[in-house]
TIFIDO-78623 format. One record per atom (N, C-alpha, C, O, CB): x, y negated, z negated. Coordinates in steps of 0.001 Angstrom, whole numbers, padded with zeros to 6 digits, always signed. Glycine has a CB too. Layout:
N
XYZ ...
This chain:
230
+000837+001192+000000 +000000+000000+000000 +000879-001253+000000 +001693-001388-000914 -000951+000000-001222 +000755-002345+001130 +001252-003307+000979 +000827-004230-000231 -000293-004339-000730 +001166-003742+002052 +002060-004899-000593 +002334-005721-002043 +001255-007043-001764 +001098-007525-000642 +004323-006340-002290 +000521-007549-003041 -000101-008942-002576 +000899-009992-002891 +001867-009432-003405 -001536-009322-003335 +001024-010849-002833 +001376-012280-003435 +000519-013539-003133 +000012-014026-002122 +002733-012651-002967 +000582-013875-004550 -000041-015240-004194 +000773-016549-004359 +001055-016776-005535 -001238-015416-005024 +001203-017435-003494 +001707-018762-003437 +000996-019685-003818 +000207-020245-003057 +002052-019104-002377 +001177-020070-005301 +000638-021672-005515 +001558-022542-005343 +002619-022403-005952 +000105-022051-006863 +001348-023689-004431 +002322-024860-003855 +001241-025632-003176 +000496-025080-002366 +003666-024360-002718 +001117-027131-003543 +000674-028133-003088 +001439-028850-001765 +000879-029539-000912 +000593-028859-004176 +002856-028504-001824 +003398-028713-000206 +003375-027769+000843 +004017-026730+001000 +004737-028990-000149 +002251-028496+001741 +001729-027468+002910 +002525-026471+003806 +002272-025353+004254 +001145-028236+003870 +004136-027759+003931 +005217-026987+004430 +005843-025908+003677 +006023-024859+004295 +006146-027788+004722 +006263-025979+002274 +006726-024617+001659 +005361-024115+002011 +005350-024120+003242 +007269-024508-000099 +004413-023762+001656 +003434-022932+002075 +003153-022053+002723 +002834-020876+002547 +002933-023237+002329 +003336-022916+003776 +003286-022635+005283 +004416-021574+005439 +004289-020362+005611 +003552-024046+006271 +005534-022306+005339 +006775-021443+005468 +007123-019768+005091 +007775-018861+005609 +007608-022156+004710 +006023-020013+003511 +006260-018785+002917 +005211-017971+003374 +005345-016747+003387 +006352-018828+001469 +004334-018441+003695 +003313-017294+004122 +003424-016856+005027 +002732-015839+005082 +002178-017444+004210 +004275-017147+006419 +005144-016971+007520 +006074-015802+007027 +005658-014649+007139 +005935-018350+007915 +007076-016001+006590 +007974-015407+006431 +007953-014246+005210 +009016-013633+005116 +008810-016338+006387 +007046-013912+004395 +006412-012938+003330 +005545-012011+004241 +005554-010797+004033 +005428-013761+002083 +004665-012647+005422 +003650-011840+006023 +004604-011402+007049 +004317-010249+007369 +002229-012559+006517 +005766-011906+007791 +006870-011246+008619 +007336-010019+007462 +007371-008869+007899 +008281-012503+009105 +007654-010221+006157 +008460-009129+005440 +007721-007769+005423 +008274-006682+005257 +008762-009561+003933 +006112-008018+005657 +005078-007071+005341 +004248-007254+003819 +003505-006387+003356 +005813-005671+005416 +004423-008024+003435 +003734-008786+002503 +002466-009037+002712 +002275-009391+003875 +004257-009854+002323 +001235-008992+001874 -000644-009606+002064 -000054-010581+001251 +000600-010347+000235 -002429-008603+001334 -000386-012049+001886 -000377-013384+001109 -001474-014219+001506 -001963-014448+002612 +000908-014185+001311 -001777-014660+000234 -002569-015267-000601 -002326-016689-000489 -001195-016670-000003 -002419-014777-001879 -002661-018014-000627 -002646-019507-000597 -003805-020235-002061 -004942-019964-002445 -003298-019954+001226 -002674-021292-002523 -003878-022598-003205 -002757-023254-003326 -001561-023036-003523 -004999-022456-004839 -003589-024247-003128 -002903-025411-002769 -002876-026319-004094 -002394-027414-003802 -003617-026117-001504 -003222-026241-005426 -003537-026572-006861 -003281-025757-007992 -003276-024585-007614 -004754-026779-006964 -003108-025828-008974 -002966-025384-010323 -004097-024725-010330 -003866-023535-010547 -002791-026380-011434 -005413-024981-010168 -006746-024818-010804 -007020-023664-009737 -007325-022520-010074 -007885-026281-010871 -006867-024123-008291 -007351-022830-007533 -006488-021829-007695 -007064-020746-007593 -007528-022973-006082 -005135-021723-007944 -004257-020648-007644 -004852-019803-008759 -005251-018659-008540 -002590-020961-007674 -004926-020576-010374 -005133-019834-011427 -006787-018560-010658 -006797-017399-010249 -005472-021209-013002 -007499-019251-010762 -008923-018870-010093 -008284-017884-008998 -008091-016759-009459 -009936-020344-009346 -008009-018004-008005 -007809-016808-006543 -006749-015671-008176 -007282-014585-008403 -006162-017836-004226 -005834-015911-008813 -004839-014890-009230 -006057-014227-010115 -006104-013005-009980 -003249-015477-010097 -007012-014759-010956 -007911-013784-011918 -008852-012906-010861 -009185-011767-011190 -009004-014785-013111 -009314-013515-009463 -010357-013120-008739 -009518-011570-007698 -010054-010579-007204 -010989-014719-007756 -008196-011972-007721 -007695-011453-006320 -006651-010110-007238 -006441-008976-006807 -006602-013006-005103 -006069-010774-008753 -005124-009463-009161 -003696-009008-007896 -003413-008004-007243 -006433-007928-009237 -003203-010171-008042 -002123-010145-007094 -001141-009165-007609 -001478-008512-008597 -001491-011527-006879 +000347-008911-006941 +001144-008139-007393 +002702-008978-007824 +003718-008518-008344 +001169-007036-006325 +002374-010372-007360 +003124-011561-007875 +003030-012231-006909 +002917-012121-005688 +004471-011481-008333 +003162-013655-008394 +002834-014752-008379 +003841-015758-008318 +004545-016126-009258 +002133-014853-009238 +003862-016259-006913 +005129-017357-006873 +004837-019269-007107 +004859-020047-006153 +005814-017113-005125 +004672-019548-008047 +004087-020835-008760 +004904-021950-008307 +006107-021693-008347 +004116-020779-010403 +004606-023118-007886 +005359-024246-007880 +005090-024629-009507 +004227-024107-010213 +004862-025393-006653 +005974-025592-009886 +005335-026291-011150 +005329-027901-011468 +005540-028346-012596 +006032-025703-012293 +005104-028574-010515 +004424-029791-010330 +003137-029453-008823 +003191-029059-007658 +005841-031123-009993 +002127-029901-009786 +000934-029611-008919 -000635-030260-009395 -000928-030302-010589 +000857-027972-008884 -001497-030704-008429 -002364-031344-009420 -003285-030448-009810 -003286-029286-009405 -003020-032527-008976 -004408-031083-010886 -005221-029864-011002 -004839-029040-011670 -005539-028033-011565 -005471-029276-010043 -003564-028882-012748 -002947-028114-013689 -001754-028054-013062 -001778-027926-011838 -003555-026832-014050 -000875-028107-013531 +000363-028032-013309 +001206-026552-013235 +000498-025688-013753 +000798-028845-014254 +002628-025938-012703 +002869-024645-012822 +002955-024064-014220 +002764-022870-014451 +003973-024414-012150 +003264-025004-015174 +003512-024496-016748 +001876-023779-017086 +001583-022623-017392 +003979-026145-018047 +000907-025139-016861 -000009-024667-017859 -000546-023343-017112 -001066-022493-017836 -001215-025825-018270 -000442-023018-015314 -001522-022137-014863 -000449-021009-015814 -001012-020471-016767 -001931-021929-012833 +000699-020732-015636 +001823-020046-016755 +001156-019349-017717 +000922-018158-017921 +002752-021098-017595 +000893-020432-018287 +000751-019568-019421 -000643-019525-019936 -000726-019060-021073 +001655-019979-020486 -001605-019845-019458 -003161-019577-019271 -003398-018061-018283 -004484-017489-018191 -003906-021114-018361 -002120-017610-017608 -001936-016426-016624 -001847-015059-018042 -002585-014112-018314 -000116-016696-015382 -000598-015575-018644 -000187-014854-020184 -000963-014911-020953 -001120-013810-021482 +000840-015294-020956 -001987-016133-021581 -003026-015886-021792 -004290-014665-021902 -004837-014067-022828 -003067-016493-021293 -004398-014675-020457 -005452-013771-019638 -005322-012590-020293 -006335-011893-020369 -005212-013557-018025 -003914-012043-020980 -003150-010945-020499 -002551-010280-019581 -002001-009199-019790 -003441-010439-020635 -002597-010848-018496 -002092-010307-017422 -000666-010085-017652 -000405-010625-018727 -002366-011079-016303 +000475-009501-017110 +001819-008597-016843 +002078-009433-015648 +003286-009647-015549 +001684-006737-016545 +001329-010025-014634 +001571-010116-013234 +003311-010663-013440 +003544-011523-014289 +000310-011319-012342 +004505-010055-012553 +005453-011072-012204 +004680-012419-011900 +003572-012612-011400 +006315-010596-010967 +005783-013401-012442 +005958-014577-011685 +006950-015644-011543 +007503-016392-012349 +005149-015093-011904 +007003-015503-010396 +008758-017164-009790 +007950-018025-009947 +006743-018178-009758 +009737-017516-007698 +009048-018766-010447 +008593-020422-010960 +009273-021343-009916 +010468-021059-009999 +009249-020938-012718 +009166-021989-009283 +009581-023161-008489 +009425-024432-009110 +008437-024934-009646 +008889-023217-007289 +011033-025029-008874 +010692-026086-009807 +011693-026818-008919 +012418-026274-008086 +010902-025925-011580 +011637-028208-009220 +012599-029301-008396 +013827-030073-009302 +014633-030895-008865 +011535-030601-007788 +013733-029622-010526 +014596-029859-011552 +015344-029250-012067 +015136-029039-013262 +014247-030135-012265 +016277-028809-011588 +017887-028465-012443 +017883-028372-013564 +018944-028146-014145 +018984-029373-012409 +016694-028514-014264 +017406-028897-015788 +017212-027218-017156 +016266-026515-017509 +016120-030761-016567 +018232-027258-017383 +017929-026150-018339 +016345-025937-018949 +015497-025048-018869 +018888-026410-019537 +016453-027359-019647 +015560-027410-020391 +013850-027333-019674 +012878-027574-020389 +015965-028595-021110 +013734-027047-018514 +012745-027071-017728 +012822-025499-017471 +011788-024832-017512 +012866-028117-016516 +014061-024914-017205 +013517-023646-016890 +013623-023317-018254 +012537-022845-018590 +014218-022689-015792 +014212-023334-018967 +013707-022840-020954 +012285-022841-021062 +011763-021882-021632 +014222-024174-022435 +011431-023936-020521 +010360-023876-020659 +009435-023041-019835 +008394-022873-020471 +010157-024882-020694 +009408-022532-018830 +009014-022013-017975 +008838-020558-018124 +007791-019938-017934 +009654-022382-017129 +010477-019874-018644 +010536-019041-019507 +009653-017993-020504 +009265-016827-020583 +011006-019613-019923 +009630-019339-021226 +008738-019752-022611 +007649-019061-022253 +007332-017906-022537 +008349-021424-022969 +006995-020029-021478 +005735-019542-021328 +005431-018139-020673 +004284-017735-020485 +005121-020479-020653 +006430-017524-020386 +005974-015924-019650 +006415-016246-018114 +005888-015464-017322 +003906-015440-019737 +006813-016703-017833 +007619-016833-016329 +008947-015159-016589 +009504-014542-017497 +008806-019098-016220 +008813-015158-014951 +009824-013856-015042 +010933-014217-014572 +011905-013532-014889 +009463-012586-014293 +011132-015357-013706 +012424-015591-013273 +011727-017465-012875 +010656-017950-013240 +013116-014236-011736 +012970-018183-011931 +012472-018967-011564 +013965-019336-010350 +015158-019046-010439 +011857-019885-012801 +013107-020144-009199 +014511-020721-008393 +013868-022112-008414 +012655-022311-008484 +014996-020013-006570 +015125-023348-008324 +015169-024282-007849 +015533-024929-006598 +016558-024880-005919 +015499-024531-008436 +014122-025721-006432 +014235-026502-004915 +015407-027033-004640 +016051-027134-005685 +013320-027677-004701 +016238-027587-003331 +015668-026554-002299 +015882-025080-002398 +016600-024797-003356 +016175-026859-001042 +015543-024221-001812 +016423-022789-001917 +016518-022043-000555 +015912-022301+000485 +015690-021674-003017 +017135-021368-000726 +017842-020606+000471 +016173-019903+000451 +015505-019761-000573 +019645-019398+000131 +015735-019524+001860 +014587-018615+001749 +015122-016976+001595 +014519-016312+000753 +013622-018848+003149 +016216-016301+002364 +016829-014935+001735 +017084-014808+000189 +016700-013854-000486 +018224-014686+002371 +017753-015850-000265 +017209-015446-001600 +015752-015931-002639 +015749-015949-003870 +018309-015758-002294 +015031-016157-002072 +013840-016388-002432 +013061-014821-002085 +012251-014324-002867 +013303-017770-001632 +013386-014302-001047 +012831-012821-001041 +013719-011876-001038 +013366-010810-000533 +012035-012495+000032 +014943-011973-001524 +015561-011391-002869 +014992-011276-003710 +014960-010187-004282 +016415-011871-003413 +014358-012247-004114 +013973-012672-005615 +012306-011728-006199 +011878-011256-007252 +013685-014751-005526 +011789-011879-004636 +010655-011774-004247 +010974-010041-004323 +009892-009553-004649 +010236-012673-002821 +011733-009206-004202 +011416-007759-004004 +012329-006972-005288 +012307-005748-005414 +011917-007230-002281 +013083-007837-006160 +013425-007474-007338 +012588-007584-008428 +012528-006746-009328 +014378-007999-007574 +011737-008917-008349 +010236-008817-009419 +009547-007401-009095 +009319-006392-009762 +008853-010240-009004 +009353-007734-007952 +008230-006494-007534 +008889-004404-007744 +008328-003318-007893 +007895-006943-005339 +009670-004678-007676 +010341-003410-008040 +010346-003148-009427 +010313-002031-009943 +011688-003374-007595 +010390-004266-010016 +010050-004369-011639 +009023-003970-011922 +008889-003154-012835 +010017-005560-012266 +008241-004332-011373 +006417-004462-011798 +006273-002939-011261 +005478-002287-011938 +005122-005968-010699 +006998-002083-009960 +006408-001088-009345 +006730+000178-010860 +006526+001383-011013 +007232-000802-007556 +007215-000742-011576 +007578+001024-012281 +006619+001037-013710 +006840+001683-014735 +009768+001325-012898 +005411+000044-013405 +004132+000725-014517 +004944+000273-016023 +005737-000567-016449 +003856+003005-014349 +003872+001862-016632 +003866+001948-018423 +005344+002262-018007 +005930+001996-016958 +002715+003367-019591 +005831+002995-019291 +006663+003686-019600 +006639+005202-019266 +005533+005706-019462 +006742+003416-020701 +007631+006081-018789 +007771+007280-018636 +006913+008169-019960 +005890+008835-019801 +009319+007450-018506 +007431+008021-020868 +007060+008592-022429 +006519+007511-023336 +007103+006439-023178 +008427+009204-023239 +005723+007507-024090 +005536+006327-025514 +006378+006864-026584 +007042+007900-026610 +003795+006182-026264 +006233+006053-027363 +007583+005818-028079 +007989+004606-028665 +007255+003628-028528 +008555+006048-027272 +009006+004514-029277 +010144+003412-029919 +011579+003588-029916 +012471+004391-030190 +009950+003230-031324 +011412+002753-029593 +013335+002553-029458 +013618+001931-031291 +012887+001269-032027 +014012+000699-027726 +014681+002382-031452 +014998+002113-033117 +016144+002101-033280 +016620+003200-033563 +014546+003050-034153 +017295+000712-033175 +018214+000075-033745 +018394-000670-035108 +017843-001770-035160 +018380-000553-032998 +019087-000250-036243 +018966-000683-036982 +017149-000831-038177 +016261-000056-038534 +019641-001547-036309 +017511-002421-038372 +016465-002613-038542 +015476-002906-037128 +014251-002884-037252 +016593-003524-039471 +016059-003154-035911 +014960-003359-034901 +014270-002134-034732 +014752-001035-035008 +015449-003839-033551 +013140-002333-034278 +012097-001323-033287 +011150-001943-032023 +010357-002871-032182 +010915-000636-034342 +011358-001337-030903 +010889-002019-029899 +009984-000919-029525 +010408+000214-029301 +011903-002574-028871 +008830-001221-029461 +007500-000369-029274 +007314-000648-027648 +007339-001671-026964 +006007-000974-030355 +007092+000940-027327 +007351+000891-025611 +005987+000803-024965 +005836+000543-023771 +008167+002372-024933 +004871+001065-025926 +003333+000730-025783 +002999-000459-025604 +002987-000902-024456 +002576+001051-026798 +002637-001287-026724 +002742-002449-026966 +003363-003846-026280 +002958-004997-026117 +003127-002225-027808 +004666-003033-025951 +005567-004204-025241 +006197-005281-026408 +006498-006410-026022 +004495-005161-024073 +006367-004962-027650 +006414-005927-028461 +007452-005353-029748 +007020-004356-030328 +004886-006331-028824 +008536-005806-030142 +009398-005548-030852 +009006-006112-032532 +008246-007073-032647 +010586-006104-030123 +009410-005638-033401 +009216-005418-035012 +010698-005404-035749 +011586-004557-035648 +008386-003826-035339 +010666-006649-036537 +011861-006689-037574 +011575-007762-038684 +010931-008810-038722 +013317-007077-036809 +012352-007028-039588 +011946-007460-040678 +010428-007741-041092 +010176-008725-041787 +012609-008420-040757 +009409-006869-040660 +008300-006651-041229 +007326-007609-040392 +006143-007780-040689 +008409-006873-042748 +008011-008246-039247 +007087-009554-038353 +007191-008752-037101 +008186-008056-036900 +007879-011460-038169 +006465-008801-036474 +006258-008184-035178 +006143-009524-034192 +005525-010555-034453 +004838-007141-035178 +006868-009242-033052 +007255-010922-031761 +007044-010223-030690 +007314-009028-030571 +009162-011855-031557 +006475-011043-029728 +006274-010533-028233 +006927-010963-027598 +007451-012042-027873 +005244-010654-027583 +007176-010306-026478 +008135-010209-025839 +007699-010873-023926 +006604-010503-023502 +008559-008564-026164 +008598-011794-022944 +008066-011701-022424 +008249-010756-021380 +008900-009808-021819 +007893-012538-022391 +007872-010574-019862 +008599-008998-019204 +009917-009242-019412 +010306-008428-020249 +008397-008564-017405 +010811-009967-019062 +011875-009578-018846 +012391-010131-020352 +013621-010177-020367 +012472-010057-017449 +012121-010324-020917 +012536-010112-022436 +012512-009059-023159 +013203-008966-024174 +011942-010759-023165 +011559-007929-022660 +011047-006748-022714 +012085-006021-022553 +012665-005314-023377 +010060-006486-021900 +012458-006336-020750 +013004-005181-020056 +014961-005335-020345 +015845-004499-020157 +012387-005324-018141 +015035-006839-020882 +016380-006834-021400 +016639-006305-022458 +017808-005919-022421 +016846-007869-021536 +016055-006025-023610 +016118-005528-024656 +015852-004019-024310 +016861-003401-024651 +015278-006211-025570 +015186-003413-023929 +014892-002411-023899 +016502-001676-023132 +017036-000648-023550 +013419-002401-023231 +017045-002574-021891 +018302-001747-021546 +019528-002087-022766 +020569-001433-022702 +018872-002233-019850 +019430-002717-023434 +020212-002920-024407 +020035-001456-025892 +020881-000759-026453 +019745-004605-024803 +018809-001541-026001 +018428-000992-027580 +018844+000564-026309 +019829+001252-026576 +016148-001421-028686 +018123+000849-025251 +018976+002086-024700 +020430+002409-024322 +020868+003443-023819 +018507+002335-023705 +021132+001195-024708 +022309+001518-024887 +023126+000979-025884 +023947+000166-025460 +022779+001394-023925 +023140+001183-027020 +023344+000761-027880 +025380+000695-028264 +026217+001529-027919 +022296+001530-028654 +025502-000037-028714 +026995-000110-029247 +027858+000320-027706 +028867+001024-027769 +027308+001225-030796 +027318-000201-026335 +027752+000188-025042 +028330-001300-024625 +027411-001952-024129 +026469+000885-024026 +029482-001991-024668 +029294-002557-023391 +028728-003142-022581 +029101-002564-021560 +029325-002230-022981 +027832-004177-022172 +027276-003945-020592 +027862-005480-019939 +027592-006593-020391 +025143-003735-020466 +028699-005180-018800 +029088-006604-018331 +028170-007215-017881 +027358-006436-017383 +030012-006729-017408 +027817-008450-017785 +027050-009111-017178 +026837-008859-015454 +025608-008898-015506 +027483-010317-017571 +026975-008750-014744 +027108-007940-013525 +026126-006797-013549 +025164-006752-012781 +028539-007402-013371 +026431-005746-014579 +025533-004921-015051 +024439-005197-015061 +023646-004834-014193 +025695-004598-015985 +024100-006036-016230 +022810-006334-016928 +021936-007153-015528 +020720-007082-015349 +023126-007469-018546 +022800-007820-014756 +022119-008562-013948 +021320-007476-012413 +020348-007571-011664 +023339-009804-013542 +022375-006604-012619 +021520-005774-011900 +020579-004959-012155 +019747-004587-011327 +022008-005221-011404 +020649-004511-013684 +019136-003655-014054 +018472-004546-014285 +017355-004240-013868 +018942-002627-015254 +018449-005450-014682 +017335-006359-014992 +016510-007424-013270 +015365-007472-012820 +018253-007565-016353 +017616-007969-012903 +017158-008861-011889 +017274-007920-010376 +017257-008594-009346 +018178-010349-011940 +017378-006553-010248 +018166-005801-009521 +018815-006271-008043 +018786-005703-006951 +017416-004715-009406 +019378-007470-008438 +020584-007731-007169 +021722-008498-008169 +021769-008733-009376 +019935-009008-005542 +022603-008756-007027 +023464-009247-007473 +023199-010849-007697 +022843-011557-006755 +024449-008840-006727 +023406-011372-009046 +022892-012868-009103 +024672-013809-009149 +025360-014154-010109 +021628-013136-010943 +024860-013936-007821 +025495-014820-007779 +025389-016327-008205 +024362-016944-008486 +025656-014663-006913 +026925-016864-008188 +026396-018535-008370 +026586-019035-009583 +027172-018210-010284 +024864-018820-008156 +026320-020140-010204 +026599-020521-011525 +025497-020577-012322 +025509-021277-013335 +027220-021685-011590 +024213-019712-011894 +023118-019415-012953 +023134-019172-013661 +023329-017965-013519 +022460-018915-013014 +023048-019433-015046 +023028-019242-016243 +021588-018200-017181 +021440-017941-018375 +023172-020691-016565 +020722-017831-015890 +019352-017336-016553 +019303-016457-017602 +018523-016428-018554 +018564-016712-015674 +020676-015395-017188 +020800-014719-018121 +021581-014628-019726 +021711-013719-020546 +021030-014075-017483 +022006-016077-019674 +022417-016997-020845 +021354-017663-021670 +021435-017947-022865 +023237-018082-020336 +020137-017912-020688 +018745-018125-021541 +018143-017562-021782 +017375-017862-022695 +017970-018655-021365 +018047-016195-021061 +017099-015283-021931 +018217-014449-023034 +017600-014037-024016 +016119-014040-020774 +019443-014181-023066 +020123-013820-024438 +019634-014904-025812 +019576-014702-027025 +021930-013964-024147 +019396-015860-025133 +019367-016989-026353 +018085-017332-026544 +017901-018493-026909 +020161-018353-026104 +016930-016482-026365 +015453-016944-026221 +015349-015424-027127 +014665-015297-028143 +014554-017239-024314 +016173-014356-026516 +015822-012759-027631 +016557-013078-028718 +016040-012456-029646 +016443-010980-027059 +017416-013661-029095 +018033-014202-030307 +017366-014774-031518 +017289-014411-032692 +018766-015107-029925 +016862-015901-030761 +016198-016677-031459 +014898-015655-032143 +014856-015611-033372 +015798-017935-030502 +014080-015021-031521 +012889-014388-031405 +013433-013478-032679 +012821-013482-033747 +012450-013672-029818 +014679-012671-032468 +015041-011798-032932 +015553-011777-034517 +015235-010942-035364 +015770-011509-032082 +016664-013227-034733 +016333-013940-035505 +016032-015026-036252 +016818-015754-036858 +016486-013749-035624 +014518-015118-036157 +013835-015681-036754 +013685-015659-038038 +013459-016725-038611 +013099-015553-036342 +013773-014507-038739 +013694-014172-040040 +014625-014600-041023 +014372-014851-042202 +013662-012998-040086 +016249-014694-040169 +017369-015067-040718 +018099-013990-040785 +019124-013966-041466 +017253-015673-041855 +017601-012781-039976 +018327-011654-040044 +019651-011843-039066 +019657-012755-038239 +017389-010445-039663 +020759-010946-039198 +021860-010723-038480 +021814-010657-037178 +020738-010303-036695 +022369-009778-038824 +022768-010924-036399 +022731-011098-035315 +023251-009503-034892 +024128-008821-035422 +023478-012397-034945 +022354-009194-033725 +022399-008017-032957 +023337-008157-031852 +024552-007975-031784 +021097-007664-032471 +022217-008632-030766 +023491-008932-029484 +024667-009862-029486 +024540-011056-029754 +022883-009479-028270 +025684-009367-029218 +027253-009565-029850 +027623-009688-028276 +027404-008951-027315 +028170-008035-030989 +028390-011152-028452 +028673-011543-026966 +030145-010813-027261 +030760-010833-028327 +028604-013482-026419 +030484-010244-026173 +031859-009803-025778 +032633-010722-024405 +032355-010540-023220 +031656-008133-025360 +033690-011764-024959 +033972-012877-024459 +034103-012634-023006 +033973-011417-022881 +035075-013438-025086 +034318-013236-021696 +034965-012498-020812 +034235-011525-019829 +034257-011347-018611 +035805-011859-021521 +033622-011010-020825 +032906-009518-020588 +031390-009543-020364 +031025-009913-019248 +033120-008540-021903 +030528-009230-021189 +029032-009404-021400 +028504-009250-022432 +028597-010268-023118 +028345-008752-020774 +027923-008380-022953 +027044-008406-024289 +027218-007318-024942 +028216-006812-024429 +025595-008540-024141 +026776-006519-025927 +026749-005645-026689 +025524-005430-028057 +025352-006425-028762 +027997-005788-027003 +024942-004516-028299 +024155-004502-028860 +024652-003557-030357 +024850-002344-030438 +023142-004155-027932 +024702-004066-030877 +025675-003451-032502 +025517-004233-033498 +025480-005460-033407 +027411-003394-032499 +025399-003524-034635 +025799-004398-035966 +026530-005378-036233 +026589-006102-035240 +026254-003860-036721 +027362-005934-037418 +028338-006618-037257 +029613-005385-037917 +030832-005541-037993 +028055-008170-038018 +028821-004253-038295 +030342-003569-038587 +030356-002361-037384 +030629-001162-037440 +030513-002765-040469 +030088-002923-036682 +029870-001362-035256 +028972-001044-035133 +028741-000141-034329 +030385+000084-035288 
């Protein structure tokens, strides 16, 4: 079954462009041209991802965001944004975004981007239910939602799916290179930092309580998931 997507973007030309070149990939695409309609066609239509601008009238990409997370929905979604600024994609993040690129962008890696979400999303529940159990963490593979120190935090997908290759490999190593490929599955060239914000978004989440720090940057290298005595 071909994949849906839906494009919310108020500029007719990205639009245009993408629905061209997604329906060349073999892609069913979807159009709104607003915050308000895209939200509406994504509850009516149950896309398979959602590629959001986030300046738009009629609700903006943040709020349809996270009124999407809201819903409950899982759907992937790229965030398009025209601002460079950390602190914009931190927010974007935040709200349950799965990745995001900034304008302008190369269109090959935009459907890069476009068939690594979706490969994400193609692999469902979990194989088995269960918990993963580090330490004091536990990451519930039902739920989607990790437990420490007696508070339970949600997770968003790829906050999920980073932790989860971590707590499965525990006291391992993983270079960044690595991680960027199970998680984002290509190679993320460039001076992106995404995966510097979501280490520091599961941190925070993680501790909140004031508990010890888990993921242990290995300088040079990438991350590690261990105690502080091993």
């Amino acid at each position: 079954m071909r994949a849906k997507i839906l494009v919310v973007d108020d500029d007719e030309k990205i639009t245009s462009l993408l629905r061209r070149s997604l329906t060349f990939e073999g892609y069913d695409v979807l159009t709104a041209q607003d915050g308000r309609a895209g939200l509406q066609t994504m509850l009516e239509t149950e896309p398979d991802l959602v590629v959001l601008d986030v300046m738009m009238p009629n609700l903006d990409g943040w709020e349809v965001c996270e009124r999407i997370r809201k819903s409950g929905s899982k759907v992937p979604i790229l965030m398009l944004t025209a601002k460079d600024e950390v602190k914009d994609r931190v927010k974007g993040l935040d709200l349950g975004a799965d990745d995001y690129l900034v304008k302008p962008f190369a269109l090959e890696e935009l459907l890069a981007r476009v068939r690594a979400l979706l490969r994400r999303g193609s692999g469902g529940a979990e194989a088995s239910a269960g918990r993963l159990v580090f330490e004091d963490l536990v990451l519930d593979l039902d739920s989607r939602e990790a437990i420490r120190g007696g508070r339970t935090f949600e997770l968003t997908s790829k906050e999920f799916d980073l932790l989860h290759l971590f707590m499965s490999n525990p006291r391992r190593v993983l270079t960044r290179e690595t991680i960027m490929e199970k998680i984002w599955g290509y190679d993320y060239s460039g001076e992106s930092n995404v995966l510097e914000v979501y280490i520091a978004m599961l941190r925070q989440k993680m501790e909140e309580g004031g508990e010890k720090r888990l993921i242990q940057t290995v300088r040079g290298t990438g991350y590690v998931l261990k105690g502080e005595s091993g």
